[in-house]
SEKOLGU-101877 format. One record per residue (C-alpha): residue in three letters; x, y negated, z negated. Coordinates in steps of 0.001 Angstrom, whole numbers, padded with zeros to 6 digits, always signed. Layout:
REM SEKOLGU-101877
ALAXYZ ...
END
This chain:
REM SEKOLGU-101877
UNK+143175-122100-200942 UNK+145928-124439-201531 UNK+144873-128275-202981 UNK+145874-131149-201457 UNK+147719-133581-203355 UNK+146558-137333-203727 UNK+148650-140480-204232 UNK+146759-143655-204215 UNK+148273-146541-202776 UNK+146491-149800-203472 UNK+143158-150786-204896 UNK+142063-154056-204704 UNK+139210-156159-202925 UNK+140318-153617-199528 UNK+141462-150231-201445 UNK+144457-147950-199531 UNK+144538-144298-200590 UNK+147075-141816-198794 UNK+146259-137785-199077 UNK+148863-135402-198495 UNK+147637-131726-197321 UNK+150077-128706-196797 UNK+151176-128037-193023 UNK+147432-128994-191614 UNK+146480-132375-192724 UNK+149258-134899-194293 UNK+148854-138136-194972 UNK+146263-139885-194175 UNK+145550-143485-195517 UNK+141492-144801-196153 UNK+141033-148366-196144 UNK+137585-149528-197660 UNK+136153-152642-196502 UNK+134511-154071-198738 UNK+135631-152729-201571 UNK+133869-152633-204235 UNK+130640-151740-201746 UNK+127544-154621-201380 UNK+124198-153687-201633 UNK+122336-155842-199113 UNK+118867-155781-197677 UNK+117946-152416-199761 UNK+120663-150824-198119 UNK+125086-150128-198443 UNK+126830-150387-195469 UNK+130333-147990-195822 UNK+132926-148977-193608 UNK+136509-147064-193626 UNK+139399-147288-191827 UNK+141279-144074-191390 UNK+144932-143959-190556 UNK+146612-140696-189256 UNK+150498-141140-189283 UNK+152702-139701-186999 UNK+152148-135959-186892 UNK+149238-136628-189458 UNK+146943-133465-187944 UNK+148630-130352-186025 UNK+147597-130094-182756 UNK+145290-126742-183184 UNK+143775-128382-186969 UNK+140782-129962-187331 UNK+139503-131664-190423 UNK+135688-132190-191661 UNK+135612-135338-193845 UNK+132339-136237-195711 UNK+132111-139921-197734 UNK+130832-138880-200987 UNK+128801-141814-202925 UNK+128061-140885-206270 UNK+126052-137433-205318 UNK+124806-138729-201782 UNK+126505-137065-198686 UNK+127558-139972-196253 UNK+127454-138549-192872 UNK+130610-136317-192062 UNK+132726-136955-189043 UNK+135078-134329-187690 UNK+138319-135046-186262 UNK+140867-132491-184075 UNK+144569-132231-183190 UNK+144612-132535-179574 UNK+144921-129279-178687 UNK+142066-127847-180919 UNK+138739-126275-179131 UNK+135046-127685-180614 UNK+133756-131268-180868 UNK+135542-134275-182883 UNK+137686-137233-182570 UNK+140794-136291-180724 UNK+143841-137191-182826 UNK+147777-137624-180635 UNK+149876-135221-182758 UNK+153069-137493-182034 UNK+151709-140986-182283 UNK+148839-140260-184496 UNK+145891-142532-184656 UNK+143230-144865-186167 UNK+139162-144252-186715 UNK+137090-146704-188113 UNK+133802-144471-190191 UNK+130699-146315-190144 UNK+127782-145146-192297 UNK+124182-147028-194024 UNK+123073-145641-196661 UNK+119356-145994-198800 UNK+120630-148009-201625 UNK+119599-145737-205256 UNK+120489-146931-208717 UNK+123157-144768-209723 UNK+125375-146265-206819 UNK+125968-149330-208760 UNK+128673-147808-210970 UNK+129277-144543-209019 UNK+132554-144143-206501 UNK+133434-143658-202916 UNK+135188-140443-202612 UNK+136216-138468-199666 UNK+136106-134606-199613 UNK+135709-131588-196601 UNK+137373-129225-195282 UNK+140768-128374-193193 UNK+140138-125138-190394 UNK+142176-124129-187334 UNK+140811-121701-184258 UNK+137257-122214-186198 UNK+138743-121102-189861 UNK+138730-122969-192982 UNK+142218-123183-194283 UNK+142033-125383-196826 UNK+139515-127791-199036 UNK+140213-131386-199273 UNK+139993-132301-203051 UNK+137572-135626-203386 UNK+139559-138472-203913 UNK+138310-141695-205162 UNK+138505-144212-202442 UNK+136303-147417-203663 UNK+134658-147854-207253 UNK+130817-149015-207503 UNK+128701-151206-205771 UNK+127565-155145-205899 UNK+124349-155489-206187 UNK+124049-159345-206478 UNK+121351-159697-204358 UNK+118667-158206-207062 UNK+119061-160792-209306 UNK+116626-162927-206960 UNK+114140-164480-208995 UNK+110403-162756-207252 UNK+108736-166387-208283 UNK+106662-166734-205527 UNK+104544-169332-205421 UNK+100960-170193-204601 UNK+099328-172995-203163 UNK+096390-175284-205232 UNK+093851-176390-202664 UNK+093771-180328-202478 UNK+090593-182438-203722 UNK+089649-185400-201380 UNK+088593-187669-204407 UNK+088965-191244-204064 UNK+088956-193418-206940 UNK+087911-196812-204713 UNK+085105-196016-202045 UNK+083778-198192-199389 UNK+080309-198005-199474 UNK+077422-200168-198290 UNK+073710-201480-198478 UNK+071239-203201-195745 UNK+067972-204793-195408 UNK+066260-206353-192223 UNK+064795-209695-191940 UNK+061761-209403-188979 UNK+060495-212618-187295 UNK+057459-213822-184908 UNK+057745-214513-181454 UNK+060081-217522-180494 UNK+060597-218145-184153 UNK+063313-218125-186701 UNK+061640-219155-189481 UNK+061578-216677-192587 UNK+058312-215733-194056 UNK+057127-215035-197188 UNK+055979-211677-196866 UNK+058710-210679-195101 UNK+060401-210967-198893 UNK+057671-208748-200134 UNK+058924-205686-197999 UNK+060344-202914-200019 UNK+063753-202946-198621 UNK+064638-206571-199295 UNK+062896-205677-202914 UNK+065659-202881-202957 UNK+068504-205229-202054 UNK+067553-207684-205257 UNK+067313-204808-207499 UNK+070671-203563-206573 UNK+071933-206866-206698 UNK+070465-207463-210177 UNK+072349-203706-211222 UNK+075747-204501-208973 UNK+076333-207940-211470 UNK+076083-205712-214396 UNK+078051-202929-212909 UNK+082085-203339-212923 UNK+082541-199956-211100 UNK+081116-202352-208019 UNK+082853-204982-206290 UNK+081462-206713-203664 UNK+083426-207306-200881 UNK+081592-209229-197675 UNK+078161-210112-196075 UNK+077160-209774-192594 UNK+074400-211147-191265 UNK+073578-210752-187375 UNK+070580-211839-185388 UNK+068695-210492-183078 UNK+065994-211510-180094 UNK+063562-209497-178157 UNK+064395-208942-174021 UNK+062043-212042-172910 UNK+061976-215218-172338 UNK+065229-217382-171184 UNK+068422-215753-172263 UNK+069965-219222-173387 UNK+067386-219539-175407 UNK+067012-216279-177146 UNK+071195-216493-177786 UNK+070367-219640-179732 UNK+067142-218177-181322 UNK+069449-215204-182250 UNK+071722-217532-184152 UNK+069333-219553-185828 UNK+067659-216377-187178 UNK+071167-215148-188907 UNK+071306-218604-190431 UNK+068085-218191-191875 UNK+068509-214715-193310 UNK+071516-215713-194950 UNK+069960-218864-196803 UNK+067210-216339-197453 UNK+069367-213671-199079 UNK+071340-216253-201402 UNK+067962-217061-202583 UNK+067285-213359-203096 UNK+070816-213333-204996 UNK+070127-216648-207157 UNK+067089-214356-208565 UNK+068968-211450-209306 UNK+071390-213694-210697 UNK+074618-211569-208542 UNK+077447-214900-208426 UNK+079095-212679-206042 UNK+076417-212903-203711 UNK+076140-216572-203698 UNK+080003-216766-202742 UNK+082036-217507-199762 UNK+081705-213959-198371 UNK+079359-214158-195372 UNK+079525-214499-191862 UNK+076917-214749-189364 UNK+076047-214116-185388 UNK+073505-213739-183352 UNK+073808-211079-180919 UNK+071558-212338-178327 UNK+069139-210415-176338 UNK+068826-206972-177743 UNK+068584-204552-174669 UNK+071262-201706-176614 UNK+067762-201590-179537 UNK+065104-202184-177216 UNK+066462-198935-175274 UNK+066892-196597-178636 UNK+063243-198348-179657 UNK+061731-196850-176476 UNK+063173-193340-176610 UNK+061618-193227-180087 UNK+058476-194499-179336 UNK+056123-191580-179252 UNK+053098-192707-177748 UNK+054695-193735-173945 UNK+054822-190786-172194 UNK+058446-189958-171110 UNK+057791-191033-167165 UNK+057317-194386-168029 UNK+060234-194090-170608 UNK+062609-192904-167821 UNK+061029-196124-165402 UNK+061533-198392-168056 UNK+065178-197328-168384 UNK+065755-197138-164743 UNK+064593-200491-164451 UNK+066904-201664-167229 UNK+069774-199879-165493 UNK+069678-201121-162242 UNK+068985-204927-162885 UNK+072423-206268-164823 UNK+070837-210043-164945 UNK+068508-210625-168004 UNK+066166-212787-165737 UNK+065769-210196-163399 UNK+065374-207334-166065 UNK+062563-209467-167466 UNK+060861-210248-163731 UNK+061026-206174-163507 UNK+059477-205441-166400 UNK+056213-208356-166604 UNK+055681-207120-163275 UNK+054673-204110-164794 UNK+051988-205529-166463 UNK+050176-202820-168693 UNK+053587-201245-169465 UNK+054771-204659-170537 UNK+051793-205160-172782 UNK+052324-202400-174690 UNK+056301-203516-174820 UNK+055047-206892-175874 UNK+052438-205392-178805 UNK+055074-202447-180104 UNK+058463-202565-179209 UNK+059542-206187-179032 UNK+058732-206935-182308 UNK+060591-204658-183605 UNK+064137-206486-182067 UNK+063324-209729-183783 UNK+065187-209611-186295 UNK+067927-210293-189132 UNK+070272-207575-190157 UNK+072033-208178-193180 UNK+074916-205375-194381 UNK+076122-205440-197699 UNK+079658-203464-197864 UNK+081267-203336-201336 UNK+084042-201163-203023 UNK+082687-198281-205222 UNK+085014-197711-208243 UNK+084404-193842-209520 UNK+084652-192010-212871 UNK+087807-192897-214801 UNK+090063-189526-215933 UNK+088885-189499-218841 UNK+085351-189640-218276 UNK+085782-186895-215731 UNK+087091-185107-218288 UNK+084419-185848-220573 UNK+082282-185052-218099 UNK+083311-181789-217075 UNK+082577-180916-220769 UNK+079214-182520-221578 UNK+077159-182896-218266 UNK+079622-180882-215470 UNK+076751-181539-213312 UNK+077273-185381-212965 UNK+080585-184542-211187 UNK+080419-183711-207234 UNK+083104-181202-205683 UNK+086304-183519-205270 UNK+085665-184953-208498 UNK+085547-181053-209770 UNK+088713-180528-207967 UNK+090321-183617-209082 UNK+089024-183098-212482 UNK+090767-180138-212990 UNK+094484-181060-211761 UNK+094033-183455-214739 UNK+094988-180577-217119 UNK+097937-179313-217793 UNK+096484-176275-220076 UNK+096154-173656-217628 UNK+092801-172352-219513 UNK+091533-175959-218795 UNK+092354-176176-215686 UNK+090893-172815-215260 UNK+087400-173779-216690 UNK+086542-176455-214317 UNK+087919-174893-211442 UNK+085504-171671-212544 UNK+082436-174303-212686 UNK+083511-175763-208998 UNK+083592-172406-208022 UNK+079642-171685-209160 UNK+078360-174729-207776 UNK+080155-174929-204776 UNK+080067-171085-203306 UNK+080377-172302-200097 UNK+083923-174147-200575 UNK+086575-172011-200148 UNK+088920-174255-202385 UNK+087487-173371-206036 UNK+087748-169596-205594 UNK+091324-170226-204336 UNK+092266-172376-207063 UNK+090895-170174-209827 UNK+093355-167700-208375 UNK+095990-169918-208455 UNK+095243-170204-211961 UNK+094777-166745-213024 UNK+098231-166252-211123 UNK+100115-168759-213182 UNK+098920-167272-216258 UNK+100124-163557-214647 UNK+096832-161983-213787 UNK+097999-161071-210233 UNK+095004-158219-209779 UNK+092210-160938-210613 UNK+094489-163277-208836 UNK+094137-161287-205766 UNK+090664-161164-205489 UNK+090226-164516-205690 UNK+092245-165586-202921 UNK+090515-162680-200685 UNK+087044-163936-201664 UNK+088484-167856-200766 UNK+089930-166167-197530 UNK+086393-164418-196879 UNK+084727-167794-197291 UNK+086569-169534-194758 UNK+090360-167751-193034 UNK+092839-170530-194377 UNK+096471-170854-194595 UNK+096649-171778-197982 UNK+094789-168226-198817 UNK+097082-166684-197020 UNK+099951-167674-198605 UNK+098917-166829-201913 UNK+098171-163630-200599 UNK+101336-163292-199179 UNK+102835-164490-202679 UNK+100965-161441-204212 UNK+102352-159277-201978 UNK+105842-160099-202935 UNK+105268-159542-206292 UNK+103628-156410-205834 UNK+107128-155306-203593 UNK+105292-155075-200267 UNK+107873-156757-198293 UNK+105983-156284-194771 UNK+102599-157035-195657 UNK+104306-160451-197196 UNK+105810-160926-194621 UNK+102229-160834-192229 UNK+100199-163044-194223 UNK+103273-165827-194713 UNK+103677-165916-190723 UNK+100265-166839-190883 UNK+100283-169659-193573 UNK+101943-172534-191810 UNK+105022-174072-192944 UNK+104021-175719-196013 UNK+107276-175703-198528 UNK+105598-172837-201230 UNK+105574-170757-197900 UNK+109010-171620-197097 UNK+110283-170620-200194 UNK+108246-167611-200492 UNK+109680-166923-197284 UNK+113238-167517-198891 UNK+113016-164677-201284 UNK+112164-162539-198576 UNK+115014-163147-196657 UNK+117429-162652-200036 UNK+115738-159332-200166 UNK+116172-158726-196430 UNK+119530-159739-196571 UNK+119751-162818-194344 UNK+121292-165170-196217 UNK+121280-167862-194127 UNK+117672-168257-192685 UNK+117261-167792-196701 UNK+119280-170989-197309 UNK+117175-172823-194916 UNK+113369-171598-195907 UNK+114308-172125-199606 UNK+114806-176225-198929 UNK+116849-179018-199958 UNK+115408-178736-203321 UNK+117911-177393-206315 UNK+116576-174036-207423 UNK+118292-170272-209028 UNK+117337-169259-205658 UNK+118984-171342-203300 UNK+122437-170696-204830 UNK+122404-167535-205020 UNK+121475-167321-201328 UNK+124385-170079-200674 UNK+126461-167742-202369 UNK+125273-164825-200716 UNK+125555-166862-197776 UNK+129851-167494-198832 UNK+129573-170459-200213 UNK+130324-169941-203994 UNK+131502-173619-204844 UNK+127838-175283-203073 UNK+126231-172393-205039 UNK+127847-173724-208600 UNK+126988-177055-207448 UNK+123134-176447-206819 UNK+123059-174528-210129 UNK+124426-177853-211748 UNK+121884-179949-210558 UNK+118997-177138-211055 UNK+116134-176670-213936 UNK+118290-173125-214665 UNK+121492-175108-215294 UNK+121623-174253-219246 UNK+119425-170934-219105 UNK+121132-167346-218999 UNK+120586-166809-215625 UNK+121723-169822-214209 UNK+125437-169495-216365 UNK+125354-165611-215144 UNK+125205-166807-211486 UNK+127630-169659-212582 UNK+130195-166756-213831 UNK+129378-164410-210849 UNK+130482-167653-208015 UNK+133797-168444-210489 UNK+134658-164558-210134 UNK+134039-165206-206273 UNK+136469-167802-206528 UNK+139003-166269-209005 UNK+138694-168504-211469 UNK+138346-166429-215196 UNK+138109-169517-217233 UNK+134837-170156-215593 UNK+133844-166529-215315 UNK+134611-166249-219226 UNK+133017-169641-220329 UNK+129862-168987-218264 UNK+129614-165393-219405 UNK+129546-166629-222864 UNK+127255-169053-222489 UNK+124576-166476-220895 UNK+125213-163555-223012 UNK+124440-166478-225666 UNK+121318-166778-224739 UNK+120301-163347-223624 UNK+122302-160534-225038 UNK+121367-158331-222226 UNK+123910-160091-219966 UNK+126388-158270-222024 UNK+125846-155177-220491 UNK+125187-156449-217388 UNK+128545-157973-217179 UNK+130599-154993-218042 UNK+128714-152949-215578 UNK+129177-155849-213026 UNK+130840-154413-210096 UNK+131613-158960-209195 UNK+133793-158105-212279 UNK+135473-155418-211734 UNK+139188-157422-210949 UNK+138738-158309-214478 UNK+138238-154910-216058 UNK+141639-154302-217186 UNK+141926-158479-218551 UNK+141834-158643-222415 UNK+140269-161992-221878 UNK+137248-161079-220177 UNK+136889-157610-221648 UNK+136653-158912-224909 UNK+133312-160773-224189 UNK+131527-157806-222679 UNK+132476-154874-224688 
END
């Protein structure tokens, strides 16, 4: 069986080989594109344009040509002179022809440095004739995309502490018929006693700030209306003098200030109404009268004529529920200030159960020791087992610190608790470190759009190979990431430029991607200054580089060989 013989033409970024057979097969010219191959989305794509000259196949020959990738088999593809009998691409004897092969291949390890050849076979009227001797066609494989950085990233669950609270106290001021005088036993009742002890406690206390009194007045629904609006007013006035007096006791300055204001409201038909429905000795037909009545008179006077004429049922209105409208509400609304940092923190040591939920949660993102941060997030979590947030931030955690499994279990237990997004993007984070691309994939759709699931979403795509849907999800913020998916995405000079103004700027990495977008952009100064720089700080990048298939225009250049050998 006779051996062809090869002559290689050109091998560059597009390499053009020529084989020569004996009387069969002549000539033929293989153009890879690209060349070296690119590993993208887990996957090499193997494009080659085949060029028969003039005459290149007899007319009864056919030819069986087989990419060869290392030790992998591409798919074969059979071509046939035009008057040969079987199945192939028909090939003009006189003009010859063109045949672009397309093949995707499983990417494996060993293709990184392994070559492109072409073998098969050369038969006429069904007959091998001859053996096509593997040429080399392309050399190795870029496999840029793997240096992706997998740091997914989780989600902490947000406290709702607030420092400053609004907050506020009341006490009620009750007054005979037609009168807006205030008694002296009236002062006796325990929750005007309550308002002068916390007044006496507020004057002592800086963590309270008072901020405004309001005093409004109230009248039963009888007598005149123009009278009861004045008797209203008069009774706020009263209460008011009557709580500065309460204040003067308790010594609270504050409380003696230019902070009230004061209104009477008038007749009170809104209380009388929620007085009656929770009166429960009037049985609930004469409620719903009562109310009808109320309802379908809109004057006052006639409400009032309605109701006397009712005479028992306005007896008993007259003994139990009016009484209860005259009257003097005074509100009390002041700022609460809460624990100080550090006596959360003391807090969280000594007496963790002085410290409520958000102040757990708050508490916690305090620390910037992880096993601190950890400890009060564990204590939120035992108190609080109905909270989904402690569970998921103990996972966050125990992620940080690189305890995926416990991680894991955490966020499914926060998950269990209540089905949140948050959960589910730390579970999707977990996913993509574990390598389970599609189950990542599922919980992140679910997450929202918050920007951790963006950029989790981001790696993804680098590993998916979609560049630019990568470029977007990974943000506007400068990261290792989002230049190599800029350069993955053909932009090598925005890539350098986001490494510049990234936290990987000076670390091995970030120079190694530097050297890989200057080799994109022929420019060996930077690829050599860069190079140095990372094997500097991590001598594996050494090998790495000399194995480097982005390299590989360089292999032959004494100034770039000399760094990585």
């Amino acid at each position: 069986m006779k051996k062809q013989r090869i002559r290689v033409l050109a091998f560059v970024a597009v390499a053009g080989t020529t084989v020569s057979s004996c009387t069969l097969l002549k000539d033929l010219e293989y153009n890879v594109t690209p060349c070296p191959l690119e590993m993208h989305g887990d996957s090499v794509r193997v494009q080659i344009d085949v060029t028969f000259p003039e005459k290149g196949i007899k007319k009864k020959a056919s030819a069986e040509i087989t990419p060869m990738l290392g030790e992998t088999a591409l798919k074969p593809v059979t071509f046939m002179g035009e008057k040969a009998t079987g199945n192939g691409n028909v090939i003009q004897y006189k003009p010859g022809g063109k045949y672009t092969y397309n093949d995707v291949v499983a990417y494996k390890p060993s293709f990184e440095n392994t070559e492109l050849k072409i073998t098969g076979t050369v038969s006429k009227a069904g007959k091998v004739k001859d053996e096509i001797e593997p040429i080399e066609i392309c050399k190795g494989t870029i496999v840029t995309p793997f240096l992706v950085n997998k740091d997914f990233k989780v989600i902490i669950a947000k406290d709702q502490f607030e420092r400053i609270t609004p907050k506020s106290t009341s006490a009620q001021i009750n007054y005979l018929k037609g009168k807006s005088d205030v008694r002296a036993t009236e002062l006796k009742d325990a929750d005007i006693v309550a308002v002068q002890d916390w007044l006496a406690k507020a004057e002592t206390n800086p963590k309270i700030n008072i901020k405004s009194v309001k005093i409004t007045g109230y009248a039963s629904p009888e007598g005149e209306e123009d009278k009861n609006g004045t008797l209203s007013t008069d009774r706020s006035n009263t209460a008011k003098v009557a709580l500065i007096d309460i204040a003067k006791k308790a010594q609270n300055a504050k409380a003696q200030g230019e902070i009230y204001s004061t209104s009477g409201s008038g007749e009170d038909f809104p209380g009388f109404k929620k007085a009656l429905q929770e009166d429960t000795k009037m049985n609930a037909d004469e409620k719903a009268l009562i109310i009808r009545v109320i309802e379908m008179n809109s004057s006052p006077a006639e409400r009032e004529v309605e109701l006397r004429n009712m005479r028992a049922t306005f007896t008993y209105l007259d003994k139990n529920i009016f009484p209860l409208l005259r009257r003097a509400e005074m509100m009390i609304s002041y700022d609460m200030t809460g624990f100080s940092d550090e006596e959360m923190k003391a807090y969280s040591v000594s007496k963790p159960d002085t410290l409520n939920l958000e102040e757990l949660l708050f508490c916690a993102a305090l620390y910037t020791d992880l096993n601190e941060k950890l400890r009060v997030y564990k204590i939120a979590e035992g108190r609080y087992a109905d909270d989904y947030r402690p569970s998921n931030n103990v996972g966050a955690v125990l992620y940080m610190q690189n305890k995926v499994s416990e991680a894991k279990a955490k966020f499914e237990k926060a998950n269990g608790i209540k089905d949140n997004q948050i959960s589910k993007n730390n579970l999707g984070a977990v996913a993509g470190v574990e390598g389970d691309r599609k189950k990542a994939w599922g919980l992140l759709n679910q997450a929202g759009s918050a920007s951790e699931t963006s950029y989790n979403k981001g790696i993804l795509n680098i590993q998916d190979g979609n560049y630019g849907p990568a470029e977007k999800n990974l943000g506007s913020e400068a990261s290792f990431n989002k230049a190599l998916a800029q350069m993955l995405n053909g932009n090598a000079s925005a890539a350098v430029s986001t490494i510049n103004n990234s936290a990987d700027k000076e670390t091995a990495q970030g120079y190694y991607l530097s050297a890989v977008a200057a080799a994109r952009q022929d420019q060996l100064n930077e690829v050599v200054s860069n190079l140095k720089s990372a094997i500097a700080k991590d001598g594996a990048y050494k090998a790495k580089g000399l194995n480097d298939r982005e390299f590989l225009k360089y292999a032959e250049n004494a100034t770039f060989t000399v760094i990585v050998k």
